[in-house]
BAMAR-697612 format. One record per residue (C-alpha): residue in three letters; chain; x, y, z. Coordinates in nm, 4 decimals. Layout:
  rest  kette         X         Y         Z
   Ala      A         X         Y         Z
...
END
This chain:
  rest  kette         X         Y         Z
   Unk      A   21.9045   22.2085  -12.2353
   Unk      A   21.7325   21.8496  -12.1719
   Unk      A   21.8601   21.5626  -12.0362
   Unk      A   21.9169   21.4602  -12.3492
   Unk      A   22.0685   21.7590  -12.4785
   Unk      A   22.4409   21.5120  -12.4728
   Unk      A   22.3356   21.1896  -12.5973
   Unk      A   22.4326   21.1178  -12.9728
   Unk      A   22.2255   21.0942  -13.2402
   Unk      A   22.3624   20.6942  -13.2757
   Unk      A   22.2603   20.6711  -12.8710
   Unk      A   21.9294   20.8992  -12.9007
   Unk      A   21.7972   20.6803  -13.1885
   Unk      A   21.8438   20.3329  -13.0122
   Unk      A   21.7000   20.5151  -12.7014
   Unk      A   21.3816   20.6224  -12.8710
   Unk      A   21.3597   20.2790  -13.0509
   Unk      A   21.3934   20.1313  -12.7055
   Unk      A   21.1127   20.2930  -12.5470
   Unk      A   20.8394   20.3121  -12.8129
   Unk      A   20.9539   19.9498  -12.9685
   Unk      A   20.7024   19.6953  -13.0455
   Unk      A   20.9534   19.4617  -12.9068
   Unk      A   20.8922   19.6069  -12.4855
   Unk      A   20.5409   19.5215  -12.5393
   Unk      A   20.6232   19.1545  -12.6590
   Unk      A   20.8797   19.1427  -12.3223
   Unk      A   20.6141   19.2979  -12.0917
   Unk      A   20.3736   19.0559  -12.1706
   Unk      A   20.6025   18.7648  -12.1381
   Unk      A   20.6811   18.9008  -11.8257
   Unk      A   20.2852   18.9255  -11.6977
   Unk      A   20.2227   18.5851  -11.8197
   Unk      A   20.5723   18.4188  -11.6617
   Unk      A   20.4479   18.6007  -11.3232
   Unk      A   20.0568   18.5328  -11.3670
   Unk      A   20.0880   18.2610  -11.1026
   Unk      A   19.8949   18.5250  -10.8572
   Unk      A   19.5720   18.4677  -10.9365
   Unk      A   19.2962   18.6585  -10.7722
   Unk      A   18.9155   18.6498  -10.7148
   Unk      A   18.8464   18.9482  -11.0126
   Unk      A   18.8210   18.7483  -11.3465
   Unk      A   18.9523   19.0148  -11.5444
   Unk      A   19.2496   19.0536  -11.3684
   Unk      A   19.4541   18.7172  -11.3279
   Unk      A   19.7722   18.8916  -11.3200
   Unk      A   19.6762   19.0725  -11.0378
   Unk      A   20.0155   19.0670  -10.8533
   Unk      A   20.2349   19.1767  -11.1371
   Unk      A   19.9748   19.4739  -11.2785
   Unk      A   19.9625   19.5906  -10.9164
   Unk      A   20.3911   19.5811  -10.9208
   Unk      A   20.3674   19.7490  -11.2644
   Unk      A   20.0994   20.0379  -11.1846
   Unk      A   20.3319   20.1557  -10.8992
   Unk      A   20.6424   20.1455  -11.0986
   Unk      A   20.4685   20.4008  -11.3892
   Unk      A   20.3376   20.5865  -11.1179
   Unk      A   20.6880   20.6501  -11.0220
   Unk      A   20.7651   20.7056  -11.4022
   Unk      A   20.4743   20.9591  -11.4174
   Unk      A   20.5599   21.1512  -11.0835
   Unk      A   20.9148   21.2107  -11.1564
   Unk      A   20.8869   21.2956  -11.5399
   Unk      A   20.6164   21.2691  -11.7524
   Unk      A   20.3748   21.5250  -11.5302
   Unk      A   20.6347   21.7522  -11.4719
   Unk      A   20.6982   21.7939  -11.8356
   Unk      A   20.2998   21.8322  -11.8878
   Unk      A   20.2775   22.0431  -11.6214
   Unk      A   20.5586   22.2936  -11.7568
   Unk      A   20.4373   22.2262  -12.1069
   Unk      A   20.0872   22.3882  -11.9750
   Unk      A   20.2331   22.6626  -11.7942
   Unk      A   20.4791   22.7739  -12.0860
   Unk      A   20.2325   22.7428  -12.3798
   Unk      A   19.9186   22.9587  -12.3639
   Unk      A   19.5948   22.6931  -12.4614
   Unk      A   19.5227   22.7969  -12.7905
   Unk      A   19.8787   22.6756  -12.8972
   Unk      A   19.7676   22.3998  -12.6996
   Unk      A   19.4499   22.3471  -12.8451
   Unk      A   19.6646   22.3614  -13.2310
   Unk      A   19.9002   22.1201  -13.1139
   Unk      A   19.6324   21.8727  -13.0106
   Unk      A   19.4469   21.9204  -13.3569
   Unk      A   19.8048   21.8527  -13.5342
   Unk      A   19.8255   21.5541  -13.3468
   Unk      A   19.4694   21.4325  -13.3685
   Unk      A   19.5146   21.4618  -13.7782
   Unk      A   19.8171   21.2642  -13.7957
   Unk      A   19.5663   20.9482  -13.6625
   Unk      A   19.2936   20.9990  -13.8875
   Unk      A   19.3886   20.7799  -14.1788
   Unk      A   19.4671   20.5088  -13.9676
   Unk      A   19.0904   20.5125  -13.7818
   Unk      A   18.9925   20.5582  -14.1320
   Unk      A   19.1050   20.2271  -14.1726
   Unk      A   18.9733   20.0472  -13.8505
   Unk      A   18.6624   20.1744  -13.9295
   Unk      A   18.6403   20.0411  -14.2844
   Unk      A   18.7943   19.7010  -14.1454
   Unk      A   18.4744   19.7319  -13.8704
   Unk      A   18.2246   19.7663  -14.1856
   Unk      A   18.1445   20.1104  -14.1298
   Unk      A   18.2729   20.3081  -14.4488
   Unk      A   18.0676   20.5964  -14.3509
   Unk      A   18.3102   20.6616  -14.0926
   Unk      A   18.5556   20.5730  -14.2545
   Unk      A   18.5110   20.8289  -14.5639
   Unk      A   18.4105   21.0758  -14.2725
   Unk      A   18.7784   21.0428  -14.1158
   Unk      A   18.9372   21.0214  -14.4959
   Unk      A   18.7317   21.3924  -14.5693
   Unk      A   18.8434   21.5425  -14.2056
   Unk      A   19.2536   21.4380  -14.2702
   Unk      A   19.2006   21.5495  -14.6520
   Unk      A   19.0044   21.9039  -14.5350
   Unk      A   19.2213   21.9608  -14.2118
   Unk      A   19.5178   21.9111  -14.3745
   Unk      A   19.4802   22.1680  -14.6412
   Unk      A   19.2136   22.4315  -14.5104
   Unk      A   19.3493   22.3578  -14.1796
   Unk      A   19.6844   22.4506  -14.2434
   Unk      A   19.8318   22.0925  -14.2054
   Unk      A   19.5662   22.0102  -13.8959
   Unk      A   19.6761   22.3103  -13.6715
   Unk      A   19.2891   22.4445  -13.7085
   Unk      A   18.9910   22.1952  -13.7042
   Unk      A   18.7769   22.2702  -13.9698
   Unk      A   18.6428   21.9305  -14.0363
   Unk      A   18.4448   21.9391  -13.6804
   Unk      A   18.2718   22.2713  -13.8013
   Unk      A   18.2311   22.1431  -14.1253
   Unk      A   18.0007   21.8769  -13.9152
   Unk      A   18.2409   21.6138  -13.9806
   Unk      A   18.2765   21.4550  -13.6213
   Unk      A   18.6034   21.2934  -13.4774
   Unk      A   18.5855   20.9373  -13.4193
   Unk      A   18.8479   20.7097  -13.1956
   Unk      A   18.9555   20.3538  -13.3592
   Unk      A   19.2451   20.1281  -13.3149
   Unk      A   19.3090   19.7930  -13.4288
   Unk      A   19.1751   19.6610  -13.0676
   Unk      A   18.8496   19.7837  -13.1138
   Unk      A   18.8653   19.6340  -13.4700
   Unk      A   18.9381   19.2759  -13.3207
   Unk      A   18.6794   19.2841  -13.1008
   Unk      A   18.4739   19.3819  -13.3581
   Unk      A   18.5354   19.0715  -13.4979
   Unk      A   18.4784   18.8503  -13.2156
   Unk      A   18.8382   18.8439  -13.0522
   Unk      A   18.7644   18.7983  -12.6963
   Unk      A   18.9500   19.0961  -12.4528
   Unk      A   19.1709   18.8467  -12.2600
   Unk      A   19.3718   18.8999  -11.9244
   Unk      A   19.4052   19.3009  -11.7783
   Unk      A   19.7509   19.3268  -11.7991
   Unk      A   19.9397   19.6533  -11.7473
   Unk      A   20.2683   19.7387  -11.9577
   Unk      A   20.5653   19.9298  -11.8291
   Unk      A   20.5081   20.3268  -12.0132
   Unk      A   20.1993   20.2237  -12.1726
   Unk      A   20.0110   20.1551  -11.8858
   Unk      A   19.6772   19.9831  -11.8883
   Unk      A   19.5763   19.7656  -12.1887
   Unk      A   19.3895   19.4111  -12.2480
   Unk      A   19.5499   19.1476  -12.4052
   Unk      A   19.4039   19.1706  -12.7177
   Unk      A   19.4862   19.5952  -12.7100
   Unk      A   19.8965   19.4943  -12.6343
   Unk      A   19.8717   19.2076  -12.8672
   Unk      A   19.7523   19.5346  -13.1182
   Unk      A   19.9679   19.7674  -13.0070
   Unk      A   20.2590   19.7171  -13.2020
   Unk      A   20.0583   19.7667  -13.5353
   Unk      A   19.8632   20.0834  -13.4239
   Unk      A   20.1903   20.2463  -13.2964
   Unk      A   20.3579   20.1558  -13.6228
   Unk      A   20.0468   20.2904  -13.8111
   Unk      A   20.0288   20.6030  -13.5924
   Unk      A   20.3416   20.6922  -13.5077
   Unk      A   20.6286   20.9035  -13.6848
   Unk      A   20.8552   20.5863  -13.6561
   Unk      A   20.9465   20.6166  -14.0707
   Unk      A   21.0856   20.9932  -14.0082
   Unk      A   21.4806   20.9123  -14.0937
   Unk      A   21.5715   21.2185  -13.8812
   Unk      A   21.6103   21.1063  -13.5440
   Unk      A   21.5702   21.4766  -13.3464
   Unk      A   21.2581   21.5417  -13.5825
   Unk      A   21.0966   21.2050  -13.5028
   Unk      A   21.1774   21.2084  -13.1322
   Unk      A   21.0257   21.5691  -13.1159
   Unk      A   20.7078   21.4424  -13.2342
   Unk      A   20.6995   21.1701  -12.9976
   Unk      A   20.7798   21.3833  -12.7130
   Unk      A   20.5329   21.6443  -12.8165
   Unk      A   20.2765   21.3497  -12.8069
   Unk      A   20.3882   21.2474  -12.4891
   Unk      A   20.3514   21.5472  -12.2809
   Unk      A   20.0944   21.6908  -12.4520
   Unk      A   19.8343   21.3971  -12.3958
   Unk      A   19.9310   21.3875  -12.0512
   Unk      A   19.8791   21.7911  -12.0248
   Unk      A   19.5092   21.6586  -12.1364
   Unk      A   19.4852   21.4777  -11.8397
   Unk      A   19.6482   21.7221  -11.5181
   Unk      A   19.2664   21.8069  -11.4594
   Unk      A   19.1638   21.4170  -11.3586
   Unk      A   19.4395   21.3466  -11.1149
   Unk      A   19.2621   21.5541  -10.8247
   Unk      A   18.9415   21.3472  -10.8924
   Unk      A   19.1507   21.0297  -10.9324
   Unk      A   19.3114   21.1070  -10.5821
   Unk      A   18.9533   21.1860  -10.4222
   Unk      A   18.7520   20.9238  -10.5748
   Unk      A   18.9962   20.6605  -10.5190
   Unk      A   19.0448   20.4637  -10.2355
   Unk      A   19.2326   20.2048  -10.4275
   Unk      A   19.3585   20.3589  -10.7278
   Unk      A   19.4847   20.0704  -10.9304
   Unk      A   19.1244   19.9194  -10.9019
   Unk      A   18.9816   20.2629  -10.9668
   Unk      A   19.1814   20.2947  -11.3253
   Unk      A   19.1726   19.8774  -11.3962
   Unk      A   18.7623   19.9023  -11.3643
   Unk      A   18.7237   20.2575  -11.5371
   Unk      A   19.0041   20.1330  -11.8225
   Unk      A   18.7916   19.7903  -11.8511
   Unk      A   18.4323   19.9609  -11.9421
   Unk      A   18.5211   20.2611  -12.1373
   Unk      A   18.7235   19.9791  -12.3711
   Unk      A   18.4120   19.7690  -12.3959
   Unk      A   18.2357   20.0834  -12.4368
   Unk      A   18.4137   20.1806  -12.7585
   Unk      A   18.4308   19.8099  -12.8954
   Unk      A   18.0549   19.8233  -12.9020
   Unk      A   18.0174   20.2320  -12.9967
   Unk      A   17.8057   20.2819  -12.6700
   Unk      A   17.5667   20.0090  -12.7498
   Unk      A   17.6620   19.7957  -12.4428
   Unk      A   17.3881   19.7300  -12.1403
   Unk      A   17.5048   19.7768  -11.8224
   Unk      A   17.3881   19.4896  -11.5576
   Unk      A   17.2315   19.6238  -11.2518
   Unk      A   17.1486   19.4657  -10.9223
   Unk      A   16.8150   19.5451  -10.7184
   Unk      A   16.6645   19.3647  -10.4273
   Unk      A   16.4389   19.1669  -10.6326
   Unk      A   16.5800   19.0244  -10.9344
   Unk      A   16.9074   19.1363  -11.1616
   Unk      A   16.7605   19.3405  -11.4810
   Unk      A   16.9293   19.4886  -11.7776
   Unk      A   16.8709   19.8697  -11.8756
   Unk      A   17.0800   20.0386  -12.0543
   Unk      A   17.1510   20.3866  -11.8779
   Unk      A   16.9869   20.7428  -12.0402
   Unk      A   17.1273   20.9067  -12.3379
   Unk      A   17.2478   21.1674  -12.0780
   Unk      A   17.4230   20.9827  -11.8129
   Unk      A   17.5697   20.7384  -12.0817
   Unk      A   17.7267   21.0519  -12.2662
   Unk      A   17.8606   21.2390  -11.9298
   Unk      A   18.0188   20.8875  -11.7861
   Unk      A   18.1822   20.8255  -12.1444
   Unk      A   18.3340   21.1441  -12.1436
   Unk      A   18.4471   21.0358  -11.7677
   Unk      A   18.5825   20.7233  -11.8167
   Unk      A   18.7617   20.8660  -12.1258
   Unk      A   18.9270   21.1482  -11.9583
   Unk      A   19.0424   20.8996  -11.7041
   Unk      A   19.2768   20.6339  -11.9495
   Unk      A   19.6373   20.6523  -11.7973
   Unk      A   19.6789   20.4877  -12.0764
   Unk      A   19.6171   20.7221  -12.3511
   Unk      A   19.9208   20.9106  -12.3239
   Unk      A   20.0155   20.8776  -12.7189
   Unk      A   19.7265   21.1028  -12.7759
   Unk      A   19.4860   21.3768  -12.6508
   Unk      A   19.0864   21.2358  -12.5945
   Unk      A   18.9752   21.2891  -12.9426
   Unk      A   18.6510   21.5519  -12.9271
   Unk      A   18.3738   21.2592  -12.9797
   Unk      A   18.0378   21.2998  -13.2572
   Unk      A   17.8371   21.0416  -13.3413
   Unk      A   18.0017   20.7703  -13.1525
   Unk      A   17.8728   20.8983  -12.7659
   Unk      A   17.5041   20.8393  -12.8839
   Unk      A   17.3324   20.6105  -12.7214
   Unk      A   17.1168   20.3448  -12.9465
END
């Protein structure tokens, strides 16, 4: 029995509606901005003092339930159930990258991620099996932040959000909308929906047990560690891997953009490595982790 196994369905439903509400992102971030008097020397981070507050208080959140739950979730269930809930999951977000990635201008995508939700979902057997990626029909990762800055919306402030963890402003600002596109929030039964929420929950977090150790040994400060990681692999999917990294020699500052190779392996870091991305498991990237 869970710890929720006595709540009513009345209680259960406000509970749920609580949490994932669009309304506890508004309140977080009038909370970072009422407290963003603490101002420190890192541009992207003006709100140092409260994101800093807020890290260690999901931390907490994390410690005592979340990775316990992922933790048992990965000891009772043997990985290819795993592996099938992860491709259920994954299928319930194409239509809605579908649509960032028309709204971005690229309908290729965008018919790519129609055809994998159309041929998952039937040959698939609802998206437990991923036929579309052996079909060649690769995965791609949208949300309405990367479609704003897209179109020229600037990232604003780091700020992080109680549950959610790390965003920008302009990704909590677009979180309500992708978590009302993407998430089972129409599903009038209340066990059903929270089930699938749940599942979501502990099963992205499952997807990232194997980081913490390298989190733990890389880190010496490991808000900074997350803020800077969270930062570039953002800007990194807002310009599909096109960005040029600024490096710093003895003689003069130079951009290069780094090898196909490197570029690709420190993606696939930095992607494994987003606290944030708890409402779903890192998508299995194509086309996107090419370097032009």
């Amino acid at each position: 029995m869970g710890p929720l196994a006595n709540v009513s369905v009345r209680d259960e439903e406000l509970l749920a509606r609580f949490v994932f509400s669009p309304g506890l992102v508004a309140a977080a971030l009038s909370a970072a901005l009422a407290t963003g008097c603490a101002t420190t020397a890192n541009p992207d981070d003006p709100l140092e003092g409260y994101n800093r507050a807020m890290f260690g208080f999901n931390e907490q959140v994390d410690k005592v339930a979340i990775k316990p739950a992922a933790q048992l979730y990965e000891v009772v269930l043997p990985q290819p159930v795993r592996t099938g809930v992860g491709n259920v999951l994954g299928n319930l977000g194409d239509p809605w990258i579908a649509v960032n990635n028309m709204l971005q201008g690229k309908l290729a995508e965008g018919v790519n991620d129609l055809m994998r939700f159309a041929l998952n979902s039937t040959w698939g057997l609802l998206g437990l099996l991923d036929i579309a990626s052996e079909a060649g029909l690769p995965k791609h990762d949208e949300d309405l932040g990367q479609t704003l800055g897209r179109w020229g919306v600037g990232e604003g402030a780091y700020v992080v959000l109680p549950f959610f963890g790390p965003r920008t402003l302009r990704d909590a600002v677009a979180l309500p909308v992708d978590m009302m596109a993407n998430e089972p929030f129409d599903i009038d039964h209340v066990p059903t929906r929270n089930s699938v929420l749940g599942t979501r929950l502990v099963h992205g977090r499952s997807v990232l047990l194997g980081a913490d150790r390298t989190l733990e040994e890389a880190a010496l400060d490991r808000y900074a560690f997350v803020r800077d990681f969270y930062l570039e692999q953002r800007r990194y999917k807002v310009s599909d891997g096109r960005r040029e990294r600024v490096y710093e020699d003895f003689d003069e500052q130079s951009t290069a953009p780094l090898g196909g190779e490197v570029d690709a392996a420190a993606a696939t870091a930095v992607e494994n490595l987003e606290l944030a991305g708890i409402g779903a498991p890192p998508a299995r990237r194509g086309a996107r982790q090419t370097v032009h």
